[in-house]
Wavefront OBJ file of the C-alpha trace (Angstrom):
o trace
v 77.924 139.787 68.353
v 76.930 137.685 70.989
v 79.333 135.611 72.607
v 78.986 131.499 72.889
v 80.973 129.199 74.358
v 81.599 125.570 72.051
v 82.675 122.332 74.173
v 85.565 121.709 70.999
v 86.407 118.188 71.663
v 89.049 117.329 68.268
v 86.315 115.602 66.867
v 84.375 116.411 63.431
v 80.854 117.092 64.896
v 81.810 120.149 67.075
v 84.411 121.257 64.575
v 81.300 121.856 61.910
v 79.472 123.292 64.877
v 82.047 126.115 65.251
v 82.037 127.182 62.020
v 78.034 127.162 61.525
v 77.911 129.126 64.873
v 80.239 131.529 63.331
v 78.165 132.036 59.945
v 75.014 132.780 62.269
v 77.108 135.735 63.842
v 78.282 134.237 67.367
v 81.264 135.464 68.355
v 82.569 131.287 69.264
v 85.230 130.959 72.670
v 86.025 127.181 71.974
v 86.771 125.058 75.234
v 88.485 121.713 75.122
v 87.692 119.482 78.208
v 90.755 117.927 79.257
v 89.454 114.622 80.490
v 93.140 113.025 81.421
v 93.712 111.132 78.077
v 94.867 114.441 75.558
v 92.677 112.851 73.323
v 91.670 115.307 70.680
v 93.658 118.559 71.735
v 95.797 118.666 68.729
v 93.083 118.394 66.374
v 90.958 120.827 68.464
v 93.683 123.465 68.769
v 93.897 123.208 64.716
v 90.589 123.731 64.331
v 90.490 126.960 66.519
v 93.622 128.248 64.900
v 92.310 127.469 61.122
v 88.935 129.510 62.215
v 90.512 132.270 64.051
v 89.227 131.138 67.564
v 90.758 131.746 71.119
v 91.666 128.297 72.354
v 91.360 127.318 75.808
v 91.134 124.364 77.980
v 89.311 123.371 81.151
v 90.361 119.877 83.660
v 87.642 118.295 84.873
v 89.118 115.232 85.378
v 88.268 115.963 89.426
v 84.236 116.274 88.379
v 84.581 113.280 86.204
v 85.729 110.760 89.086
v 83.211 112.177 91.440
v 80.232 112.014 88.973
v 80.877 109.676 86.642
v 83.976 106.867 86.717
v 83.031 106.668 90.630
v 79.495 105.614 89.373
v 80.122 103.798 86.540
v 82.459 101.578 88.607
v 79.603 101.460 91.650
v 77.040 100.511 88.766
v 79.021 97.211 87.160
v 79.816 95.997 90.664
v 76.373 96.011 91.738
v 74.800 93.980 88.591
v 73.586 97.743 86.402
v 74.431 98.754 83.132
v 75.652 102.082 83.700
v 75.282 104.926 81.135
v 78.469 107.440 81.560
v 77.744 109.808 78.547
v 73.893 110.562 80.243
v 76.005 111.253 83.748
v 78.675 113.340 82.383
v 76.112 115.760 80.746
v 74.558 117.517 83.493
v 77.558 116.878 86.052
v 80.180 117.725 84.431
v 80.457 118.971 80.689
v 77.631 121.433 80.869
v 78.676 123.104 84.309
v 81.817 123.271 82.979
v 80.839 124.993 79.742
v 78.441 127.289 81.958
v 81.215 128.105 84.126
v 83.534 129.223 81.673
v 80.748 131.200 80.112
v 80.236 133.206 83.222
v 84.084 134.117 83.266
v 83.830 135.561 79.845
v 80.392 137.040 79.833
v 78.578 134.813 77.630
v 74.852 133.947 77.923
v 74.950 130.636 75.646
v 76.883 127.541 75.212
v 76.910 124.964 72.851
v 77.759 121.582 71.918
v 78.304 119.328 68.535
v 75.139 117.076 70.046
v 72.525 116.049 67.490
v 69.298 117.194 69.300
v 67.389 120.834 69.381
v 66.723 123.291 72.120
v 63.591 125.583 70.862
v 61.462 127.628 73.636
v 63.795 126.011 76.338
v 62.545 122.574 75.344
v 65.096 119.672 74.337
v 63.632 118.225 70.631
v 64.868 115.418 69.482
v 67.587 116.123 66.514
v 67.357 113.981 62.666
v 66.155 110.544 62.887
v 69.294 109.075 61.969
v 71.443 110.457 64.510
v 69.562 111.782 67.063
v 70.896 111.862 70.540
v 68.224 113.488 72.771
v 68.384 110.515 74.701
v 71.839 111.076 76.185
v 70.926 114.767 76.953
v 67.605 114.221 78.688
v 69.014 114.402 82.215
v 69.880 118.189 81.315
v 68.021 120.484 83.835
v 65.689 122.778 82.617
v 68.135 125.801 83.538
v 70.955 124.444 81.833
v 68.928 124.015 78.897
v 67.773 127.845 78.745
v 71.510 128.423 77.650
v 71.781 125.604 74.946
v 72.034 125.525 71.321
v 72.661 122.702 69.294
v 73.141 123.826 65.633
v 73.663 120.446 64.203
v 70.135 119.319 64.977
v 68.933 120.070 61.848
v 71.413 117.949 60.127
v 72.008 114.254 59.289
v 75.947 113.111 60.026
v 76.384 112.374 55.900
v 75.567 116.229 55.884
v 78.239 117.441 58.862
v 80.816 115.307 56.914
v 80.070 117.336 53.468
v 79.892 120.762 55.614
v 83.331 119.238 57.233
v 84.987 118.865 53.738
v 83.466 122.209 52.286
v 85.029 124.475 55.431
v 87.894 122.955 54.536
v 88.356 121.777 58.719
v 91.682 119.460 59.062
v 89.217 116.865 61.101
v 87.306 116.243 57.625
v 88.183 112.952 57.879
v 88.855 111.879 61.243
v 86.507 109.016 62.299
v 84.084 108.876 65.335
v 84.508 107.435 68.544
v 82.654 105.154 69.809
v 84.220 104.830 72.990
v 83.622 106.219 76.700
v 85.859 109.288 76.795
v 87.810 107.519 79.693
v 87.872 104.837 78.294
v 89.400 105.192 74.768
v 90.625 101.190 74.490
v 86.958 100.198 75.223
v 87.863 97.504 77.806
v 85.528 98.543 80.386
v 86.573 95.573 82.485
v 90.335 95.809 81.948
v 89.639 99.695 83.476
v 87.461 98.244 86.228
v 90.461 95.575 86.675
v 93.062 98.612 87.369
v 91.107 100.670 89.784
v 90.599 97.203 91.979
v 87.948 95.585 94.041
v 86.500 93.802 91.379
v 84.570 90.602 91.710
v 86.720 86.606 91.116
v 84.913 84.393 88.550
v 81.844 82.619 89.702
v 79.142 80.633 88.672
v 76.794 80.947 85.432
v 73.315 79.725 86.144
v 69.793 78.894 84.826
v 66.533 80.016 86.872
v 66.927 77.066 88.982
v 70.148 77.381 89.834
v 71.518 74.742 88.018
v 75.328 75.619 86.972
v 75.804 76.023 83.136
v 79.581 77.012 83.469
v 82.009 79.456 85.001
v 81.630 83.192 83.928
v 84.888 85.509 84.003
v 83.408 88.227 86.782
v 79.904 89.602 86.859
v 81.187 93.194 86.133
v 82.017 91.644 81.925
v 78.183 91.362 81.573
v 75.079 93.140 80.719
v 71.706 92.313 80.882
v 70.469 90.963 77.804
v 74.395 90.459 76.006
v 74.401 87.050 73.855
v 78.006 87.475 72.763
v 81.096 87.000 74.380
v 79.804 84.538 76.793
v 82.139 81.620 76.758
v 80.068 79.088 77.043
v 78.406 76.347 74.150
v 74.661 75.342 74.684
v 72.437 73.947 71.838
v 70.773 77.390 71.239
v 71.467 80.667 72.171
v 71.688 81.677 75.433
v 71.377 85.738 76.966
v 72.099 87.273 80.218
v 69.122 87.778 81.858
v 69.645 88.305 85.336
v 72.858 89.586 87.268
v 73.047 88.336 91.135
v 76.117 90.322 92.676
v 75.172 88.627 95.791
v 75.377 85.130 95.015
v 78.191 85.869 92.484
v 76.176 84.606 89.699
v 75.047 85.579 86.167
v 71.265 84.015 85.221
v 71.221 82.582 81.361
v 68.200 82.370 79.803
v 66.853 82.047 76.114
v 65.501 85.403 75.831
v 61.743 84.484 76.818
v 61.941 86.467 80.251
v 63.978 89.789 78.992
v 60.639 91.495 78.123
v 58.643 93.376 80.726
v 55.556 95.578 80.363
v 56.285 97.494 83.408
v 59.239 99.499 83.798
v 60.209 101.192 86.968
v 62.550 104.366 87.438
v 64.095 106.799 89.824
v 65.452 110.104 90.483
v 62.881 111.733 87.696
v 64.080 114.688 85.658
v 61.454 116.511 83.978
v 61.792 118.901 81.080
v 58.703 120.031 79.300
v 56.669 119.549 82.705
v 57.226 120.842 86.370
v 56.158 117.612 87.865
v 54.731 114.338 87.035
v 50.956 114.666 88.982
v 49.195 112.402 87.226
v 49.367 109.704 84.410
v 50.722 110.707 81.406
v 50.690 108.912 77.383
v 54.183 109.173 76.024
v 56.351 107.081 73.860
v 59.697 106.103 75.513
v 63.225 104.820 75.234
v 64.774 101.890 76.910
v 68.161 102.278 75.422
v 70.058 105.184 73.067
v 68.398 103.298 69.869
v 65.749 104.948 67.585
v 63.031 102.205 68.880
v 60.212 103.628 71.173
v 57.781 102.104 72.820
v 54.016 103.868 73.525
v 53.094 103.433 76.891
v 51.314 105.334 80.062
v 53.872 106.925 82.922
v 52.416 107.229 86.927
v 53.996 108.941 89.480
v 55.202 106.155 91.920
v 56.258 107.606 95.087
v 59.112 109.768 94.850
v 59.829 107.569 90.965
v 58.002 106.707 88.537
v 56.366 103.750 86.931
v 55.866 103.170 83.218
v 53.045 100.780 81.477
v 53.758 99.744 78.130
v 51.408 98.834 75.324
v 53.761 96.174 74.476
v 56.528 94.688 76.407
v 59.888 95.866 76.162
v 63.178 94.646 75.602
v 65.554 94.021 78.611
v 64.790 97.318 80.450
v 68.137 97.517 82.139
v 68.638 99.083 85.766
v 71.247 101.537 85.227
v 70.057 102.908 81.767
v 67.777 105.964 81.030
v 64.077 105.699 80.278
v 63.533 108.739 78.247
v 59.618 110.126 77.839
v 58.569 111.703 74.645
v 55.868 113.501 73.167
v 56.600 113.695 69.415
v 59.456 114.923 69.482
v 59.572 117.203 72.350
v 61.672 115.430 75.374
v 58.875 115.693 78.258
v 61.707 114.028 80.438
v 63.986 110.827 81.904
v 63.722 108.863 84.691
v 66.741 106.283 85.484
v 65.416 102.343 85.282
v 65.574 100.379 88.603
v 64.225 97.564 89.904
v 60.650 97.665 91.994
v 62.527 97.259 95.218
v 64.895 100.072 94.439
v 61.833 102.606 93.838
v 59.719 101.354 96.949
v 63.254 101.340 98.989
v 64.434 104.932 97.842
l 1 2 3 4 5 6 7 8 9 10 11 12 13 14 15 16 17 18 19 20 21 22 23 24 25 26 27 28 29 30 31 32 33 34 35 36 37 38 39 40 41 42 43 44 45 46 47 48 49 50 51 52 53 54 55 56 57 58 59 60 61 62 63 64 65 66 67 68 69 70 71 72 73 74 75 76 77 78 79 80 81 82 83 84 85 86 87 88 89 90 91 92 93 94 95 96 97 98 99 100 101 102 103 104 105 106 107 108 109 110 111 112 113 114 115 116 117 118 119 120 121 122 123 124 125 126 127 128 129 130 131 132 133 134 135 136 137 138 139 140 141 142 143 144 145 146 147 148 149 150 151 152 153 154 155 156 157 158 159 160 161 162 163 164 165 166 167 168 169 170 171 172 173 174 175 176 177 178 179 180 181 182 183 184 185 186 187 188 189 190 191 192 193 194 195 196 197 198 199 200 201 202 203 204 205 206 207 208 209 210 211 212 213 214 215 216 217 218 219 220 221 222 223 224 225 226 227 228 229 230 231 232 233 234 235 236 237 238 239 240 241 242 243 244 245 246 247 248 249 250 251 252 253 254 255 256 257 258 259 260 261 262 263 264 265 266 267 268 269 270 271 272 273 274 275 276 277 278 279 280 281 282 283 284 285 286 287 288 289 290 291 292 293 294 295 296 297 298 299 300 301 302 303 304 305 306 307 308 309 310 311 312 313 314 315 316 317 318 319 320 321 322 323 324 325 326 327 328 329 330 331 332 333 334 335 336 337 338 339 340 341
């Protein structure tokens, strides 16, 4: 049999993922990914036990501080939405899976991701759950050892397959948080580690001062809720000024742009981007794409889209498709942060 490594995190997605690995005849070393929390062991050691797997455990709480909370805090601070999950991928989770996969001999690892790997190429997984998006900053060598059985599957389907091997997380329910994270205060975590910005001044285009905001790093470009503030009609974030210590509300009209700009390219299903290319694309980990025309812009890239796009966010990815074939990810910045990189 050939041998696999599984990222076993406690939850019900990789727990189904074990078990269909093991019906396809991989011989399954499950590795939990000790993060600094404990979240999940338990359940993930009761998983390996009921299935008869050897259950080990890796810390990479060292590799996520230096690729991901370091960044995620640098991100807020300077006005960007960061995305940890699309970070922690490549970084961090993978290598580590790799690495333990060398130790033992294995050629493959897995994960309990909803996407597909055929040919070397990352698909996306079922429309309802699919999360290519998160996964596109995988390099193309990591991806030559992936396999992601549940990307033929919609969640309602891993739930039944949960309940049918009889696995003790049947019922447990998804997070939804940042694995560091696992209150979801992102700016009472910010808070702890220090250096985060006093309460300043919301603002309108001109300048004018609408009210007092609690600290730009509470905000994201394009969030309506959770402002604080009354005004006859709704009002969004639209602009984040870390150096003025203000955050820009608007009424929506100038979060769409037709030109999107990114950096630090990572290309999947090509070697390089030489010359204009028709994709569809991402903004955000949603289902919505937008078709559109991607140029290589220096050592970036710039994207055209048919029609404009909702609050593309420095920070977030900007994912490149071809049906649904991941041609590769770009991360969104402004026009100055292109030209200056």
């Amino acid at each position: 049999m050939k041998k696999i490594v599984l990222g076993l995190s406690g939850g019900v997605d990789s727990a189904v993922a074990a078990r269909l690995l093991q019906t396809r005849g991989y011989e399954v070393y499950p590795l939990w990914l000790d993060v600094g929390t404990g979240a999940g062991r338990a359940d993930a050691q009761a998983v390996a036990a009921l299935l008869g797997l050897p259950f080990a455990e890796a810390n990479i709480r060292a590799g996520l501080e230096r690729h991901v909370c370091a960044s995620f805090q640098a991100d807020y601070l300077a006005g960007r939405t960061p995305l940890p999950c699309a970070r922690c991928n490549p970084t961090v989770k993978f290598p580590a899976l790799l690495q333990y996969a060398a130790r033992i001999g294995a050629d493959l690892v897995s994960t309990g991701h909803y996407a597909r790997v055929r040919n070397g190429l990352l698909r996306k997984g079922m429309p309802a759950n699919d999360q290519s998006y998160m996964l596109a900053r995988l390099t193309r060598e990591q991806l030559q050892h992936v396999i992601f059985p549940l990307g033929d599957y919609e969640k309602s389907q891993i739930r039944a397959l949960a309940a049918e091997f009889c696995l003790p997380v049947a019922q447990k329910k998804d997070s939804m948080e940042i694995c560091f994270i696992p209150d979801g205060d992102y700016a009472a975590w910010l808070d702890r580690r220090g250096t985060t910005p006093p309460p300043g001044n919301f603002v309108d285009a001109e300048g004018h001062v609408l009210g007092q905001h609690k600290g730009v790093h509470h905000y994201t470009l394009g969030q309506r809720r959770g402002l604080g503030i009354s005004a006859a009609a709704r009002l969004f974030v639209s602009a984040i000024r870390p150096e003025t210590n203000e955050v820009v509300l608007s009424f929506g009209e100038d979060l769409h742009a037709a030109t999107v700009y990114g950096i630090e390219p990572n290309w999947i299903s090509i070697e390089a981007l030489r010359e204009p290319k028709r994709v569809t694309v991402r903004l955000r980990h949603s289902r919505t794409e937008s078709a559109g025309v991607i140029y290589p812009e220096g050592t970036g890239v710039r994207v055209e889209l048919d029609e404009p796009g909702r609050a593309p966010t420095p920070g977030q990815l900007a994912v490149f498709y071809e049906g649904d074939i991941v041609v590769g990810s770009a991360w969104i910045a402004t026009e100055r942060q292109l030209h200056e990189g």
